[in-house]
N, C-alpha and C positions, 0 to 999 in steps of 0.2 A: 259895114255891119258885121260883129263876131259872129261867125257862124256856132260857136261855142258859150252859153251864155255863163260866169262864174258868178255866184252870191254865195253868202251866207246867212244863214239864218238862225239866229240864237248858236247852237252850238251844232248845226248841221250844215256842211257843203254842197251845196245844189250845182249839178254839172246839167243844165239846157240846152238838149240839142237847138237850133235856131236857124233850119231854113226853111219853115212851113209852108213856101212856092214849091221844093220838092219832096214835101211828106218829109221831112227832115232828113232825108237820104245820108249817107255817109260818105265825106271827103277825105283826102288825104289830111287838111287842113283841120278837121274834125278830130280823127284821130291822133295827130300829134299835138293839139290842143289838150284833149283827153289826158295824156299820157302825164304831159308837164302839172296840171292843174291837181291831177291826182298823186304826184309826186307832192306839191306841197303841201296837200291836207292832209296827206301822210308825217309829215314833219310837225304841223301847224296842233300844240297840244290840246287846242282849245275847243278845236276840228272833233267832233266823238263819234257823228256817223256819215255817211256821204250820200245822197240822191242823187239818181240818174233820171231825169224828165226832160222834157221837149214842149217844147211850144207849141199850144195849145192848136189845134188845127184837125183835120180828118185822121193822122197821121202819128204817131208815138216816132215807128223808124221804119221807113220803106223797103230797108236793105241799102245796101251799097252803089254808090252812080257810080253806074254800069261803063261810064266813059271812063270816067278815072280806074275804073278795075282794066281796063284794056290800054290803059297809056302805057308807056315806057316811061322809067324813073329817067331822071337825068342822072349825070356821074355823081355818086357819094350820097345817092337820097334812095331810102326805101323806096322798094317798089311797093306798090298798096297791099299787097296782100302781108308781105314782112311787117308793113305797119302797125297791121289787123291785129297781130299774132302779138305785136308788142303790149299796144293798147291795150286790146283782149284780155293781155296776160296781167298789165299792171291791175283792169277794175277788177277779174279776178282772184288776187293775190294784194288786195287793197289791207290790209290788218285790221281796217275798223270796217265797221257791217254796214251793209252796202243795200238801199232799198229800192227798186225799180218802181217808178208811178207813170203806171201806163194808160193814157189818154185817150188811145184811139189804134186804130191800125199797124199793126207788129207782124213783120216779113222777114223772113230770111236772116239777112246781116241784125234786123231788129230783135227779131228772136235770138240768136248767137248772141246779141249784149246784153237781152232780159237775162239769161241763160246763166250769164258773169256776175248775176248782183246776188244778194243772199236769201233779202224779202221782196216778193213781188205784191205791191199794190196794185187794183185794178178800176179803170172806169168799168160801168155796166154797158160804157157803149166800144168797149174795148173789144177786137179780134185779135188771136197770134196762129201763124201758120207760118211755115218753112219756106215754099213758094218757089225754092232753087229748079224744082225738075219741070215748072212751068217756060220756065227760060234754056232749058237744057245747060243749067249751070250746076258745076258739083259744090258744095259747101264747102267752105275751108276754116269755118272759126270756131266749130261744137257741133251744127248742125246734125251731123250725122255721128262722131264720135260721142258728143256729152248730150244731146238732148234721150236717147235711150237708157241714159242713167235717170234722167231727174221725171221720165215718163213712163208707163208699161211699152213694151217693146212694140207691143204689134198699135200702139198708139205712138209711136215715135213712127213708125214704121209706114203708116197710115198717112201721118202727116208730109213724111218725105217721098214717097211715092207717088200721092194725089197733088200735091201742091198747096190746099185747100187749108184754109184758115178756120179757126172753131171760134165762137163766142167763147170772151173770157170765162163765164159760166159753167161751161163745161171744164175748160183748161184746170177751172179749181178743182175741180171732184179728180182730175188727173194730177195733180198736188204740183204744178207748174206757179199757178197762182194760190196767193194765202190768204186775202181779204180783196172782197169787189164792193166797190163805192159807188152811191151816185155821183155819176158825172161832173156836178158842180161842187162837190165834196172832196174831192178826189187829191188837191194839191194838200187843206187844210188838216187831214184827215194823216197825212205822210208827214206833217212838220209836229203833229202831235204823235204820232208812231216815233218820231226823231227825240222829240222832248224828252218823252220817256225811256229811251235806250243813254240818251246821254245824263241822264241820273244814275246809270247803273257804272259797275266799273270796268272803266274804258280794261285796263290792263284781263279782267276776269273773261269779257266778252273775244278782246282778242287771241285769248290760249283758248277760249273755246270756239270760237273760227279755227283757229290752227288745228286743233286737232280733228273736227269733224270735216274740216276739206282734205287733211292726212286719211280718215279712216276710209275715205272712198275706194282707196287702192292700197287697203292693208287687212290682213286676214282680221278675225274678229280678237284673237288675241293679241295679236299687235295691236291694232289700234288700243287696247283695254291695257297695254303693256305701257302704250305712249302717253295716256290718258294720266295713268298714276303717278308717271315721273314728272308729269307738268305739273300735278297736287301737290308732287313735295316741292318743287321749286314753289309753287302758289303758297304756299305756307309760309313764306319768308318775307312776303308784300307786306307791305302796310295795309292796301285793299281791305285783305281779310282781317286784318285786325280792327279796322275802322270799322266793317261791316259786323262782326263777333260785339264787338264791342256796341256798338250803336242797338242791336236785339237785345242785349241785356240792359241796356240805359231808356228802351222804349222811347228808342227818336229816330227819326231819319239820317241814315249816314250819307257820309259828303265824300266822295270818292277821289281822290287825285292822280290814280291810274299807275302804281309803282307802289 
C-alpha cells in the first residue's frame, strides 16, 4: 500500500498522506514520494493548484516516526532530516498555490508541512500544535524559524514552549488557518476552493506567489521595487490581454497561463 496517495482532480493535484495506523506520521518513503509527485505537477500544465490531505483518520500528520528520525541513512541516501529540508523546500517553493485540508490532529513535523502550503483549509474537529518540546526534540523544518512569522510571537512562542495543541478555531483568529469547515465538508469544500483558483491565471497567480513569498525577507521598498518589475514583464502575457480583453467583451476569460 502507497504510503503516498497521487489523484487528480479536474485541474487540482491531491498529494494523500496514507498511513492512518500512524496518524499518518512521516517516512522517509513519504517524503521522497512528496518531492518526485511535486516535481511533475510542477511540469504537468493542466496541474493549476496542488492539495496536501491525508487519509481520513484522528490524524491530518502526527509529526515524524521518530524511528526513522533516529536511523542512520545507508551510503548515498539522505538522512531524514536532509530529506525533510528537501521536500519541505520543494512544497514550499511549489509555483502554483498550494492548499492544506486539515482533517484532524496536526503536530510538529504536521505543523512544519501545514506551514509550507499557502491556503490552509480546516475541519472544526481539527487541532495544530508544535509538540517538539513534549518529546525533548528541537524542530528542524519552520517550527521554530517560520511559525513566528505566519503567528504573533508570544503565540508561536506559547505553542513551542507548552507543546500544547489549540482548536483550529482559534489557530484562525491567529491567521494560521483561513476557512474552518464542517468536518464532512471539508475535502468537497477544497476541490471547490481548487475549481475556482484554476479559472484564474495560472501564470498571474504564480508571480503573485513569487513575489509575496520574496517580500518576507525584503525591506518594504524592495519588495514594491520587485512587485513593479514583475507588472512590466506581466504586461507582455497574453494572460492580461485575455483577461483586459474578456471585461470589456462582458464574458468570462479563459486563461492559458503565458
Amino acid at each position: 500500500m502507497s504510503e503516498l496517495l497521487v489523484e487528480k482532480k479536474g485541474q487540482a493535484g491531491w498529494l494523500i498522506l496514507n498511513r492512518p495506523k500512524a496518524f499518518n506520521s512521516l517516512t522517509r518513503t513519504i517524503l521522497e514520494e512528496l518531492a518526485i509527485a511535486l516535481t511533475d505537477f510542477e511540469q504537468d500544465d493542466n496541474i493549476r493548484v496542488v492539495v496536501l490531505a491525508a487519509t481520513d483518520c484522528p490524524a491530518f500528520c502526527a509529526g515524524a516516526d521518530l524511528k526513522q528520525v533516529l536511523e542512520k541513512a545507508e551510503p548515498g541516501e539522505k538522512d531524514f532530516l536532509m530529506q525533510c529540508r528537501t521536500s519541505f523546500g520543494a512544497l514550499r517553493n511549489c509555483s502554483k498555490p498550494v492548499i492544506a485540508a486539515i482533517n484532524g490532529m496536526t503536530m510538529a513535523g504536521g505543523l512544519e508541512l501545514t506551514m509550507c502550503c499557502d491556503i490552509v483549509i480546516a475541519s472544526n474537529k481539527a487541532t495544530l500544535g508544535d509538540a517538539h518540546s513534549n518529546f525533548g526534540v528541537f524542530p528542524g523544518a519552520g517550527g521554530a524559524a517560520i511559525l513566528p512569522k505566519l503567528v504573533p510571537v508570544n503565540v508561536a512562542k506559547y505553542l513551542l514552549f507548552t507543546g500544547k495543541s489549540l482548536p483550529a478555531s482559534e489557530m484562525k483568529q491567529y491567521g494560521l488557518v483561513n476557512e474552518i469547515v464542517e468536518h464532512e465538508q471539508l475535502y468537497s469544500r477544497v476541490q471547490e476552493l481548487c475549481d475556482d483558483l484554476a479559472e484564474k491565471s495560472p501564470l498571474v497567480l504564480q508571480r503573485m506567489k513569487k513575489i509575496a513569498n520574496q517580500a518576507q525577507d525584503q525591506t518594504r521598498q524592495s519588495a514594491l521595487d520587485s512587485e513593479l518589475l514583475e507588472l512590466r514583464e506581466h504586461f507582455l502575457s497574453a494572460d492580461i490581454q485575455e483577461g483586459l480583453a474578456a471585461f470589456s467583451e462582458k464574458r468570462k476569460p479563459v486563461f492559458i497561463g503565458n
